[in-house]
N, C-alpha and C positions, 0 to 999 in steps of 0.2 A: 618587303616581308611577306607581303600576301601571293607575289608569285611566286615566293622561293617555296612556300607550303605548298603551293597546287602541282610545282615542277616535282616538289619531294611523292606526293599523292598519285601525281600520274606513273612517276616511276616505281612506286609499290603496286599497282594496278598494274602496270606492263609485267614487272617481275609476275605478279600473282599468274599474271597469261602465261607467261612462258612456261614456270611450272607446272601449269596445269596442264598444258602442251606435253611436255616431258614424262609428267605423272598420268599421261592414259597410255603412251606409249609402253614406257614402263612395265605397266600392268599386263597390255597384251602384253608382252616376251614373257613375265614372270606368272600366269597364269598358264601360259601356251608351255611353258617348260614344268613347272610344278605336274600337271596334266599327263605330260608325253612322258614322264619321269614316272608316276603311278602307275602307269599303263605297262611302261618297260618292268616295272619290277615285279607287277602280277603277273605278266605273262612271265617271264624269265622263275618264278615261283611255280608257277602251275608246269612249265616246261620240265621243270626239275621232279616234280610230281609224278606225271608221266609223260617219260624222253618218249620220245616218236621222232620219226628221221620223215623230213620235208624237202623236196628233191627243190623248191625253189628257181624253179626254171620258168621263163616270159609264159611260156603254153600253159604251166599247172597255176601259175598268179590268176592269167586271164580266165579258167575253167573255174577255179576257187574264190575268186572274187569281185561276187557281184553284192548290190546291194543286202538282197534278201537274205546271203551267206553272210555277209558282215555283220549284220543285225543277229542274225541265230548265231554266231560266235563270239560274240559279244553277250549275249545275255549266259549262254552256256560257258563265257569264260573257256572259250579256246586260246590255248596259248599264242597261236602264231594269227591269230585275229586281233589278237591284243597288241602283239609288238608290230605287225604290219599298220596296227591305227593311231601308234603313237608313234611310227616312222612317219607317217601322211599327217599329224597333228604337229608334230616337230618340222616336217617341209614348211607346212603351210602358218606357221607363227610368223615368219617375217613379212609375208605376203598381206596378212593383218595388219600389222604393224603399219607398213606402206598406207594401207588404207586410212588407219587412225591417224595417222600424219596426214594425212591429206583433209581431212578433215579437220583435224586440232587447227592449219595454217591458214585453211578456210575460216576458221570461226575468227581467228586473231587477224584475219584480215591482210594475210601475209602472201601477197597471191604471185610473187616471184615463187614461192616457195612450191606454192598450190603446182604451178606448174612443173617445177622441177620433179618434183615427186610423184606427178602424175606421168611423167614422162618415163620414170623407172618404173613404176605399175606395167605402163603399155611396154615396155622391155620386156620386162618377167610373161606378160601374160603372151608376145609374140614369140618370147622362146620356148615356150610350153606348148604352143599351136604348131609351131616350127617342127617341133622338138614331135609332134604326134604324127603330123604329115609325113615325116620320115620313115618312123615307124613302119609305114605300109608297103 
């Protein structure tokens, strides 16, 4: 009787893990989209405000977008500052995600897992490298 309670305990403990695992994951995706989804409809508001025509080409990204512009279109509420930073807040949610799992499977002690997911991390972040090198 007394193992069958501790087998029952440890398996509420493990559930409790795994949800917890699930539940920060979760949260980044539905933070990272509630967020990029804000952002989309102010800008896509403000655009409708006042239309201006954005030619969108690699040359006027790279001239238009540096820090110090992101931050001054962002406080002034430029439209295409807005939806350019919930494009780059919408990439960048699953990349998150990656992380929190890697962490969540760390904490649970789950380290087939640690790896595996760390192994997708270094994927994403050498096709990104890959992906700039080209670029030039």
């Amino acid at each position: 009787m007394a193992n069958n309670q501790m087998n029952e305990k440890e398996r509420a403990r493990t559930a409790t893990a795994e949800e917890n695992v699930y539940a920060g994951v979760y949260h980044v995706l539905l933070v990272g989209m509630y967020i990029s989804t804000a952002l989309f409809a102010l800008g896509i508001i403000r655009a409708m405000m006042h239309p201006e025509f954005y030619p969108l080409t690699a040359s006027w990204v790279r001239d238009h977008y540096h820090w110090s512009l992101v931050l001054h279109g962002l406080v002034t509420f430029d439209p295409m500052t807005l939806m350019m930073v919930a494009t780059l807040l919408l990439i960048l949610t699953p990349v998150v995600r990656v992380i929190v799992s890697i962490h969540a499977f760390a904490v649970d002690h789950d380290y087939k897992f640690v790896v595996v997911t760390s192994i997708v991390l270094l994927v994403m972040i050498l096709t990104c490298l890959l992906g700039l090198m080209g670029l030039h």
